[in-house]
N, C-alpha and C positions, 0 to 999 in steps of 0.2 A: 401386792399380787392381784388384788380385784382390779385395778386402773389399768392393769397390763390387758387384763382379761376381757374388761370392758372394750378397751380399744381395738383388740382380737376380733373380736366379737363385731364391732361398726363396720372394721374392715372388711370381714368375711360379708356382711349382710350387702355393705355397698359393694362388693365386687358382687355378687349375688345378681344384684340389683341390674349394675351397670356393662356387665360381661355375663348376662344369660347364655351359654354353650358358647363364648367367645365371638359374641354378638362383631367384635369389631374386630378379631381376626379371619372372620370367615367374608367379612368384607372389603373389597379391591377398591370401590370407589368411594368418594364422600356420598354420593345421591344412594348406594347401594348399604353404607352406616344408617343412611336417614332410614332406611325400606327397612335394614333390621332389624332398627331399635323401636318403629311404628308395627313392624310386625309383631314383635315381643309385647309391647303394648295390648297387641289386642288379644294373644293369649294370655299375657296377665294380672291384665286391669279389665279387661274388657269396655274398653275403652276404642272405638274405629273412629272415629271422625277427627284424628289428628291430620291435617293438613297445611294450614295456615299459622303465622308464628302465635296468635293466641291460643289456638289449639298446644303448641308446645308449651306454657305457661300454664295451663290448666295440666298439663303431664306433670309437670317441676311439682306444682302442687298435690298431683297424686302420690310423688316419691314422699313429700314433706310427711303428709298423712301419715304414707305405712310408716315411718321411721316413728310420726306420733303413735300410732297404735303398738309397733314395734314395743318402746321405750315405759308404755304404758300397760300394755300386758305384761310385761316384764317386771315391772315394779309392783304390781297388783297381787302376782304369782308369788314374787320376793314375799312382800311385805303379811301378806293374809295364808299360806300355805307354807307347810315346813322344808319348802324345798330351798337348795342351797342357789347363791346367786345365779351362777355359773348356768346349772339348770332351769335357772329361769327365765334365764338368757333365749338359753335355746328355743324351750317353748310358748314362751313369747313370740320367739322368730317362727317358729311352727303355726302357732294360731293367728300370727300377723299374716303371715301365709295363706291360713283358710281364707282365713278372711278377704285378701284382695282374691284370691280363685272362685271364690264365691260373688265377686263384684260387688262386696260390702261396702267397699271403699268408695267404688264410681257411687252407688246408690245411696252412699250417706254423702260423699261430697256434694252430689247436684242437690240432695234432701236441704241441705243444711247451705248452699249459695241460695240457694230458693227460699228459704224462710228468710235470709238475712236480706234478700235485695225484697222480699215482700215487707218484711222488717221495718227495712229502710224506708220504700216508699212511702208507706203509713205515718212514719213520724215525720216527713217531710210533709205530709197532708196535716199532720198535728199539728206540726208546728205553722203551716201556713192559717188555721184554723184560730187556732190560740194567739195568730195572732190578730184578728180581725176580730174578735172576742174582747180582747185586751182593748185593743182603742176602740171601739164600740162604748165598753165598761168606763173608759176614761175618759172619753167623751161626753158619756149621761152623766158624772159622779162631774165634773168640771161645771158644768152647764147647771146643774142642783146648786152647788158650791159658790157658783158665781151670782145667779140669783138670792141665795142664802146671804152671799157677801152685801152684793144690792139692798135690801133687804134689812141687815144689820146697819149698813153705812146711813138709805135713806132715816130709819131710825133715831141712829145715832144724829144725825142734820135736825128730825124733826124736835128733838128731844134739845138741842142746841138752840134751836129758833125757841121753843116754849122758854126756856131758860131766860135767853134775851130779852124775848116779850115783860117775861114778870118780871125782870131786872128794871127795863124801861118804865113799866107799871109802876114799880115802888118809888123811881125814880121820880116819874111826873108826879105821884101824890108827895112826894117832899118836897119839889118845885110847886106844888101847889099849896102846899100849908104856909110857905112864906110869903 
């Protein structure tokens, strides 16, 4: 019975949604659907600057929202209050409501694309940072390491010739005692 209700429930919300006072039967042409469904928008999303098709894409994403706020109030209501599901459907849909009439929605979507493209930026600056950091770092620790190498190798040479020498040494004083 909930999954019937549930679905009840999405249907009523998207006709809601997508036939505000019969958004597309009050309209004759397709350019006259476009004017009713931008006009609906602006009472209620508060949302004007749809004109261009990314403009329509940022709309798709305003419907996604309430459905997320929708689903989210709703579950929150369920879950923390003793109201039954059914009822919290509704007032879910009720305060998902406020919420976009109040332009919660417009003003948490641009809030929260604006942190994430500020976000974003920075970690592209991090990451171009980290990485000139990184071969800087690998650079000095190579450059230490290969002198270090030098270093241990001419060693190891000098330490090989001292070897030879006293080899030679012992050697001539037994070619010399015979």
């Amino acid at each position: 019975m909930d999954r019937k209700i549930k679905w009840l429930i999405i249907v009523f919300v998207a006709t809601f949604l997508l036939l505000n006072n019969f958004i597309l039967v009050e309209a004759q042409t397709v350019g006259e659907i476009g004017k009713s469904i931008r006009e609906w928008f602006k009472d209620a999303f508060g949302y004007t600057d749809i004109s261009a098709s990314s403009d329509w894409r940022f709309a798709a994403v305003l419907i996604v929202i309430f459905f997320m706020f929708f689903f989210a109030f709703s579950d929150i209501l369920y879950n923390f209050s003793p109201f039954s599901k059914t009822t919290s459907y509704i007032l879910g849909f009720g305060l998902t409501v406020i919420a976009v009439l109040t332009k919660l929605v417009v003003s948490l979507s641009r809030f929260l694309f604006g942190l994430t493209a500020t976000l974003g930026a920075f970690s592209v600056m991090a990451v171009i940072i980290a990485t000139f950091i990184a071969f800087a770092v690998i650079h000095v620790a190579a450059a230490k390491l290969g002198i270090k190498a030098r270093k241990a190798k001419t060693q190891q040479e000098r330490q090989a010739i001292k070897t030879a020498i006293q080899e030679l040494k012992e050697i001539g004083k037994e070619l010399g005692r015979k």
